[in-house]
LOSEVO-567283 format. One record per residue (C-alpha): x, y, z. Coordinates in steps of 0.05 Angstrom, whole numbers, plus 5000, padded with zeros to 4 digits. Each point is the difference from the previous one (the first is absolute). Layout:
# residues N
XYZ;...
//
This chain:
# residues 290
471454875102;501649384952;494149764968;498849265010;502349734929;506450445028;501049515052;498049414955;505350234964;505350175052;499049275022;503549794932;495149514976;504849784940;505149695056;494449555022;502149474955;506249915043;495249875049;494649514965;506149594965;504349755061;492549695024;498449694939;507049644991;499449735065;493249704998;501049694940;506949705030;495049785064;495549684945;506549604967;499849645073;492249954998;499450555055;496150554976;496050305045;495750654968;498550265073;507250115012;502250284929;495150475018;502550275060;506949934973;497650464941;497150485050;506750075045;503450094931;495250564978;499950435062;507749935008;501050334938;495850385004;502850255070;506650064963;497050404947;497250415052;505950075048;505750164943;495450604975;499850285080;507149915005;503250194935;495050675006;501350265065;507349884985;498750414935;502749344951;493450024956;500250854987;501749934934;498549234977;498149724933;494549435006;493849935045;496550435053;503450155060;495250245051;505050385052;505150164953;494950354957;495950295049;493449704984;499749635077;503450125062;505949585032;496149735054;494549814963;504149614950;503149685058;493649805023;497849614938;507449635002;499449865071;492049814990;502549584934;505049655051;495049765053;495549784950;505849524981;501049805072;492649785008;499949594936;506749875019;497649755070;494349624970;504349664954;504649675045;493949815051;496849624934;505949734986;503049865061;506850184963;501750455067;507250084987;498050504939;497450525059;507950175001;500250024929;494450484987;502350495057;506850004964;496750224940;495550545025;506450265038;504550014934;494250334955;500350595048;507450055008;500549934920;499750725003;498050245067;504450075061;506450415006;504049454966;495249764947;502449334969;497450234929;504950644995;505749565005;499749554939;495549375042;493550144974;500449494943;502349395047;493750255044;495349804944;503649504981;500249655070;492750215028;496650094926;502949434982;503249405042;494650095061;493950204955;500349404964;503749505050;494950245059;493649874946;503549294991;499949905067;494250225026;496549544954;504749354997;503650105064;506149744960;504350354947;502049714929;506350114953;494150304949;497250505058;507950195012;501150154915;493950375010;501750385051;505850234970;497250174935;494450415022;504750375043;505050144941;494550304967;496650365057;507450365016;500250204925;494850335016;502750455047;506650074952;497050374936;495350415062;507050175020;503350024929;494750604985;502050385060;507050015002;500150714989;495250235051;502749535051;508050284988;498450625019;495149875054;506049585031;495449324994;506049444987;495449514963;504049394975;498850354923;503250595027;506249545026;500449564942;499050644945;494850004948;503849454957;501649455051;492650155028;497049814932;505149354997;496649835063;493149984977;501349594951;504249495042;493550005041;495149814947;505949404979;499349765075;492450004985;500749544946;505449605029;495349885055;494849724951;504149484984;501549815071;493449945015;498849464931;505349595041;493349785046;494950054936;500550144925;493950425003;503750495036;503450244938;493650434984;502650535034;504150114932;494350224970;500850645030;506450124993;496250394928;498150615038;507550035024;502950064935;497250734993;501750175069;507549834992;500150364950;498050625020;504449975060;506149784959;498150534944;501450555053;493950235019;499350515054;494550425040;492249944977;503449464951;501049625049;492749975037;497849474950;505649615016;497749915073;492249854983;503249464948;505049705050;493049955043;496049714948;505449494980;500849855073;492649885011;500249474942;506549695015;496449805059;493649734981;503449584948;504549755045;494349845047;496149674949;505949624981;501849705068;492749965019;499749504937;506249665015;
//
């Protein structure tokens, strides 16, 4: 029986910044158009935290009982190594998921923003199908415009507009920033495994572009990130904190670029985390001062 810092750490608690960020961005792009409202970046946070959670959760039931995660480099995986069973994994992601529908669900009342309902059952439906399913979305390549889209286009546009009832050029920049990031995530997660996933027949989109082209895209992700920064200076000079830390990049891109492979590459994805987390509070600061 997994023991409860196990299942702490089955959750993935270093992808939570790709949860936290997309929030932060968007309240401060709902405070650019003096709309901030703390009860609903709250709830927004909450839905953001249990669906990743739930993700978390879900890809470690489906990649185990499919026996993807037998022989994996990187954090626990409670079916694949045995420490819980199946169902009870797939309890926690489905328990993750309809703690996201109530905050969800209280969200949207508080906001009256009802059109989002749609929204969030879209995203609870493609975190499951990420992996799970008999045609899972993630083993064909999509998994990085997944996070990209829902992690980072709804995450931060839904904060904005739960809050301001409105959108903003700045909210859009941020949007796509934070989701740049949050799928570069996913692409040195996927970088490390190419291995394990080849022979387990999982066609990430590393193991369709090759190792090479996979690290070209990480990079041209972390570009978009910046390119984004300037976008969003278009509605406010202050914006352009965000290039502060573009530091804790450097090392990243380099490692990536340098080749690294395997357990060389697990600091790569706590960094990209890191650097995504402070991305976005600068660029929250910076709009919330413009």
């Amino acid at each position: 029986m997994a023991t409860l810092s196990q299942w702490v750490e089955g959750a993935r608690p270093k992808t939570l910044p790709a949860a936290v960020a997309p929030v932060l961005v968007g309240s401060g792009a709902a405070a650019a158009l003096d709309r901030f409202n703390a009860a609903d970046a709250v709830l927004a946070l909450l839905v953001s935290l249990a669906l990743q959670v739930g993700v978390n959760y879900a890809n470690d039931y489906s990649d185990g009982i499919r026996g993807t995660d037998a022989e994996r480099v990187g954090p626990v995986r409670l079916v694949g190594q045995r420490l819980a069973t199946p169902g009870n994994v797939k309890l926690a992601a489905m328990a993750s998921f309809a703690a996201a529908a109530l905050f969800g669900l209280a969200l949207v009342a508080l906001s009256e923003a009802w059109v989002l309902l749609w929204v969030g059952a879209a995203a609870i439906v493609a975190a499951w199908y990420y992996t799970g399913g008999k045609r899972p979305y993630g083993y064909a390549g999509l998994g990085e415009v997944f996070v990209f889209v829902f992690f980072g286009l709804v995450a931060v546009l839904g904060t904005t507009y739960t809050q301001a009832h409105q959108l903003s050029a700045a909210a859009w920049a941020g949007a796509v920033g934070v989701g740049a990031i949050a799928a570069a995530i996913l692409v040195a997660n996927n970088l490390r495994d190419i291995p394990g996933d080849t022979v387990a027949g999982k066609r990430t989109l590393a193991v369709r572009l090759g190792d090479r082209r996979t690290r070209l895209l990480y990079v041209v992700l972390l570009v978009i990130a910046l390119v984004a920064v300037g976008w969003a200076a278009v509605s406010g000079w202050t914006a352009l904190l965000a290039l502060a830390s573009f530091a804790l990049a450097v090392p990243l891109l380099r490692r990536v670029w340098g080749g690294a492979q395997g357990r060389d590459l697990i600091p790569v994805l706590a960094g990209t985390g890191r650097f995504e987390l402070v991305y976005a509070a600068l660029l929250a600061l910076g709009l919330t001062l413009s």
